[in-house]
VOGU-3710 file (C-alpha; in Angstrom, 3 decimals, decimal comma):
1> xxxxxxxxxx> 77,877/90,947/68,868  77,207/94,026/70,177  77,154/95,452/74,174  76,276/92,714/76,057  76,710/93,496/79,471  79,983/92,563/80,470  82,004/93,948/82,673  85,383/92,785/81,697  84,838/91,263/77,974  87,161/88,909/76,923
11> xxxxxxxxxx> 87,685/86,454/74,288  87,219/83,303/75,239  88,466/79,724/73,897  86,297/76,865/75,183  85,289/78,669/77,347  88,676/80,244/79,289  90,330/83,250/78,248  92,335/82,792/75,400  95,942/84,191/76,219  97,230/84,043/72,924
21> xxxxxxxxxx> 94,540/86,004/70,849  94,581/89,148/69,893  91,699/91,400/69,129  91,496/93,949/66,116  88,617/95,447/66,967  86,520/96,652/70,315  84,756/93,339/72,071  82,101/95,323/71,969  81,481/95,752/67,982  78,982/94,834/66,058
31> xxxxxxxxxx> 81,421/92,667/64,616  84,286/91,434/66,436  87,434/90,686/64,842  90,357/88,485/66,420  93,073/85,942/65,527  93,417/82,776/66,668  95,847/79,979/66,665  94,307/76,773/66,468  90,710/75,000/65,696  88,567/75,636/68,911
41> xxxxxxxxxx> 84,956/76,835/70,667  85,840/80,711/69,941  83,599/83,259/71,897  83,447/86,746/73,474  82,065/86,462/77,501  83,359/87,475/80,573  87,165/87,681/81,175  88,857/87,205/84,566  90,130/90,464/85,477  94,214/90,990/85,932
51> xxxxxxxxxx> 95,371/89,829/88,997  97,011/93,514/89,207  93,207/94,926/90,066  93,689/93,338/93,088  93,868/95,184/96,141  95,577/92,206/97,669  99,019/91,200/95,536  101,139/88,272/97,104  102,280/87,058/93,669  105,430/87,942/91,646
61> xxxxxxxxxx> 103,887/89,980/88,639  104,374/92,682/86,141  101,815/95,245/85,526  101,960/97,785/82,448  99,638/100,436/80,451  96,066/99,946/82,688  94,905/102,625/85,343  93,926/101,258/88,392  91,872/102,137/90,932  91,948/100,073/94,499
71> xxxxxxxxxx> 89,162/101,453/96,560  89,785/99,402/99,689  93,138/99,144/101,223  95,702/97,863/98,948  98,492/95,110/100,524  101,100/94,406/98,399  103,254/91,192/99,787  105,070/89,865/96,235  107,882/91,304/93,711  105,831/93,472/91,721
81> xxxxxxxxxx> 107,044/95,487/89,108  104,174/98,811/87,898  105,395/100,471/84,461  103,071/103,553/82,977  100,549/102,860/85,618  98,249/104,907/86,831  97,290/104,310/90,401  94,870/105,697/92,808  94,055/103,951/96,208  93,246/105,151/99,471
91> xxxxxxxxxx> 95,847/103,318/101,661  99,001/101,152/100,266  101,356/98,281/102,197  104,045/97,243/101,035  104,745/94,068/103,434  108,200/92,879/104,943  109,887/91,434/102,509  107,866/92,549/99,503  109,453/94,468/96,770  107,472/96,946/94,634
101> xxxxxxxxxx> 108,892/99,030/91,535  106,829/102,003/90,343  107,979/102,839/87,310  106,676/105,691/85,439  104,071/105,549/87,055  100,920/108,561/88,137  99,994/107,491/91,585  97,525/108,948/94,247  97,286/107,742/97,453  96,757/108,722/101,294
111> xxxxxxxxxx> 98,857/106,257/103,178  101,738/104,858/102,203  103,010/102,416/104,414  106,758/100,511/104,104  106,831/97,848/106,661  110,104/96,273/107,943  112,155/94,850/104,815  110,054/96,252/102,595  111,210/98,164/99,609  109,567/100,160/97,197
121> xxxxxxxxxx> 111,320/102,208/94,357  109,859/105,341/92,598  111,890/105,335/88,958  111,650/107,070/85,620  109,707/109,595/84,096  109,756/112,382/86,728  106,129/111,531/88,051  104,067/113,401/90,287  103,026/111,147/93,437  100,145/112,715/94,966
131> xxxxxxxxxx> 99,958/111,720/99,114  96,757/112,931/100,964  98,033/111,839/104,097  101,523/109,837/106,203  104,733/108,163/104,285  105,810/105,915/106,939  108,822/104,289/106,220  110,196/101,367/108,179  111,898/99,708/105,124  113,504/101,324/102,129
141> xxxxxxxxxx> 112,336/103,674/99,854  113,909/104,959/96,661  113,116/108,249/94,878  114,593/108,333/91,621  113,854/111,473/89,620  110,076/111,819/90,356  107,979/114,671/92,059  106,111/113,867/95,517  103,498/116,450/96,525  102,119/116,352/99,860
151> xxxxxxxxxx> 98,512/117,140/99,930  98,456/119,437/103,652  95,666/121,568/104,970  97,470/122,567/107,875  101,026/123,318/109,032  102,095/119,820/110,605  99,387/117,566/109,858  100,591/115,352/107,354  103,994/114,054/105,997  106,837/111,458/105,659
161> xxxxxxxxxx> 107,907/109,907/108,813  111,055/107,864/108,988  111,570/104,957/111,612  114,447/103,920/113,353  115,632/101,308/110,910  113,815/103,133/107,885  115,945/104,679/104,831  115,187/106,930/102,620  116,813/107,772/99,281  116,143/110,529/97,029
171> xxxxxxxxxx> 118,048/111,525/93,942  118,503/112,237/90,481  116,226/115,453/90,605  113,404/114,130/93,339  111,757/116,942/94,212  109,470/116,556/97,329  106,924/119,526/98,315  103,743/120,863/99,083  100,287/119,714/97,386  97,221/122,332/97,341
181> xxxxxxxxxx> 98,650/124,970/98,969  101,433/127,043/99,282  101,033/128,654/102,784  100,868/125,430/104,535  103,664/122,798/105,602  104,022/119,039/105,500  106,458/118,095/108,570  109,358/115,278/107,964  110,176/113,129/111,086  113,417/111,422/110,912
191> xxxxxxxxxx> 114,776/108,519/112,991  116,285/106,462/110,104  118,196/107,118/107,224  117,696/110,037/104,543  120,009/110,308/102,322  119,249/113,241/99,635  121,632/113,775/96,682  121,078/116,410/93,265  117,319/116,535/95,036  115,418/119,067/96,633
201> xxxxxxxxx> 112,526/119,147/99,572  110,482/122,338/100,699  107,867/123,952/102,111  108,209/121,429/105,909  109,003/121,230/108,722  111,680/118,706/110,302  112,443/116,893/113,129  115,751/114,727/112,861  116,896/115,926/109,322
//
């Protein structure tokens, strides 16, 4: 078969992906090998791509081993559970009501944004969590053992800011610092709820803490 020009090659059974075959080679051999399960119209062609490459998520879902990339804003409005992920993205929501679990997972991102009843979890693997720019937290956040770096190029500029209503929890060895450089300060507004046990946080400023 060959490179054919597909973006996202897949196999395909008459014509729609075939969820129950597995490939034992690349889909781009010369030769493709893969199982199958029953007599059909077998092919290799383009594949939908995982519902988890989109930047808009208002589905229940699970999404495991893949590194994506969101380059427009990402809104995330289901249960979704992200396990040895690797995420970069410019801007996240998580939505009232919406519940998000990173787990093990490498993430980069500017904002990230926890509306009302949201929640979004940060869990095994002590991961660095790269933010460029505000943590603003009306809903729940939980830090479990992980590493949050705040990207700051001046004192003040950036940092987590916690609404009236908001809660923060960090534990279990969370460590939350400075990014690129170690002269320079992230600040931490408080209004909400912090709660900060066997954890650490340095290099800010704070307002409310």
């Amino acid at each position: 078969i060959g490179e054919r020009g597909f973006s996202n090659p897949g196999i395909l059974k008459d014509g729609v992906e075939c969820t129950d075959c597995h490939a034992f080679t690349s889909l781009t051999a010369d030769t493709v090998v893969f199982n199958v399960s029953s007599w059909s119209n077998y092919s290799i062609g383009e594949a939908p791509l995982s519902p988890c490459l989109s930047s808009n998520i208002s589905t229940n879902i699970s999404c495991s081993d893949m590194n994506i990339e969101y380059s427009d804003n990402a809104i995330f409005s289901g249960h979704i559970n992200f396990t040895n992920v690797n995420i970069t993205a410019r801007n996240i929501t998580i939505v009232t009501g919406a519940r998000v679990i990173f787990n093990n997972v490498w993430m980069k991102v500017n904002n990230l944004v926890v509306n009302n009843s949201g929640y979004a979890e940060f869990k095994n693997g002590g991961n660095t969590v790269w933010h460029n720019d505000n943590w603003d937290i009306s809903g729940t956040v939980v830090s479990n053992h992980e590493t949050h770096r705040m990207n700051v190029s001046s004192d003040d500029e950036f940092g987590i800011r916690i609404f009236s209503g908001g809660n923060l929890t960090i534990f279990n060895s969370t460590n939350i610092t400075n990014g690129l450089s170690s002269s320079s300060e992230y600040y931490f507004n408080v209004s909400g709820n912090i709660s900060i046990v066997n954890s650490s946080i340095s290099e800010m400023t704070a307002n409310g803490i």
